[in-house]
C-alpha positions as CSV (number, residue, x, y, z in Angstrom):
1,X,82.1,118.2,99.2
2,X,83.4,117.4,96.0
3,X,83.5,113.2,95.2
4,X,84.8,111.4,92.8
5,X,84.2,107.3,92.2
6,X,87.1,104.7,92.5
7,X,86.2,103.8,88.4
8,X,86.3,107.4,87.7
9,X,90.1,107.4,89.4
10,X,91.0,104.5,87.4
11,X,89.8,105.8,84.2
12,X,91.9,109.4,84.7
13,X,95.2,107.4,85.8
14,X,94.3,105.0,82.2
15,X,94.9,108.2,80.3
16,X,97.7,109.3,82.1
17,X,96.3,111.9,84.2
18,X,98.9,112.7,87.4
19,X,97.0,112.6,90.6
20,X,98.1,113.5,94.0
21,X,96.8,110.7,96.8
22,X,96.1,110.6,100.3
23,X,95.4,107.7,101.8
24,X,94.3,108.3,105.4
25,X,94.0,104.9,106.8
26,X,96.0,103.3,109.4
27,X,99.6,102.5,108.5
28,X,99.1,98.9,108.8
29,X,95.9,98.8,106.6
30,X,98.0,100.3,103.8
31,X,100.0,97.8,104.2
32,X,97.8,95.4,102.2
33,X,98.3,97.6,99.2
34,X,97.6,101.3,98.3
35,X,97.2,102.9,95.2
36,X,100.6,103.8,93.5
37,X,102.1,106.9,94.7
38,X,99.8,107.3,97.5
39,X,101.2,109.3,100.6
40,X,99.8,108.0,104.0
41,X,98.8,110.1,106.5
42,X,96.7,108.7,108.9
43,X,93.2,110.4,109.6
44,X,94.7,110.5,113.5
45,X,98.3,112.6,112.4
46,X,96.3,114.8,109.9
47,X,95.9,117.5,111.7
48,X,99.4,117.8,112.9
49,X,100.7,116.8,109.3
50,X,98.5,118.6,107.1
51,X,101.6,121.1,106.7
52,X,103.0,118.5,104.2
53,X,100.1,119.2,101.5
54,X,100.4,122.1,98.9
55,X,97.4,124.3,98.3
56,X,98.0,125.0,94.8
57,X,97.2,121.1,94.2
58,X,94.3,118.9,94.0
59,X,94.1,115.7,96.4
60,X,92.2,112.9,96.2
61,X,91.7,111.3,99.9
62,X,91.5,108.1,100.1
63,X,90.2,105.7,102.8
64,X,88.5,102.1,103.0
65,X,85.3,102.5,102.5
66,X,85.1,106.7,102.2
67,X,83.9,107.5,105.7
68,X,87.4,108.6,107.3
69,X,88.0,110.1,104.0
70,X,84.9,112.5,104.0
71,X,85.8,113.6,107.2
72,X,89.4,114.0,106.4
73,X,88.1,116.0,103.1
74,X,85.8,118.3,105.6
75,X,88.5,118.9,108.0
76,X,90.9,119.6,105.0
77,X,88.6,122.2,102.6
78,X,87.9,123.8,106.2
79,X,91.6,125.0,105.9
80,X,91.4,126.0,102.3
81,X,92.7,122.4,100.7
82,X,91.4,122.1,97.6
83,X,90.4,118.4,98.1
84,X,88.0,115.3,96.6
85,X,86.6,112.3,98.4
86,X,86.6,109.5,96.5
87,X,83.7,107.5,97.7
88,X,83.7,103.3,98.5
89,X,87.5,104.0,99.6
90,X,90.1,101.0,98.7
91,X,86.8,98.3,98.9
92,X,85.9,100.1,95.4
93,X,89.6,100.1,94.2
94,X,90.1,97.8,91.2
95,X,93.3,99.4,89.7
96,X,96.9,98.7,90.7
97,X,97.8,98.4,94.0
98,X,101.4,98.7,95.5
């Protein structure tokens, strides 16, 4: 499984890098604040909504901590997502949040 750091994120967004989100936490949790341009499908709808994502592009999955987004990432690369956890989740997050 491919992983990427929340500090690695913020330093690819600084040089104005376009990344594609998925934030797969519950819709109240994003509530509080997401990164900017994030799309939220919950880790529980995934399955049924995973016909939204392109295959040609790269996601970044995004959860709290990185737990429901390594599962998220397992379940997703099973299908042939080309997809990248990015580990501590929004607790790791110091960049803008929306």
């Amino acid at each position: 499984m491919k992983q990427i750091t929340a500090k690695e994120v913020e330093s690819l967004l600084n040089q104005g890098k376009t990344l594609n989100f998925i934030d797969v936490r519950e819709v109240e949790e994003v509530a509080e604040g997401k990164i900017p341009g994030a799309v939220n499908i919950p880790l529980s709808l995934l399955e049924y909504r995973m016909n939204e994502l392109d295959k040609e592009k790269e996601y970044i999955i995004v959860c709290r901590s990185g737990g429901r987004s390594s599962r998220a990432v397992q379940f997703l690369e099973s299908y042939g997502y080309n997809v990248i956890n990015m580990s501590g989740g929004m607790l790791d997050w110091e960049g803008p949040v929306e």
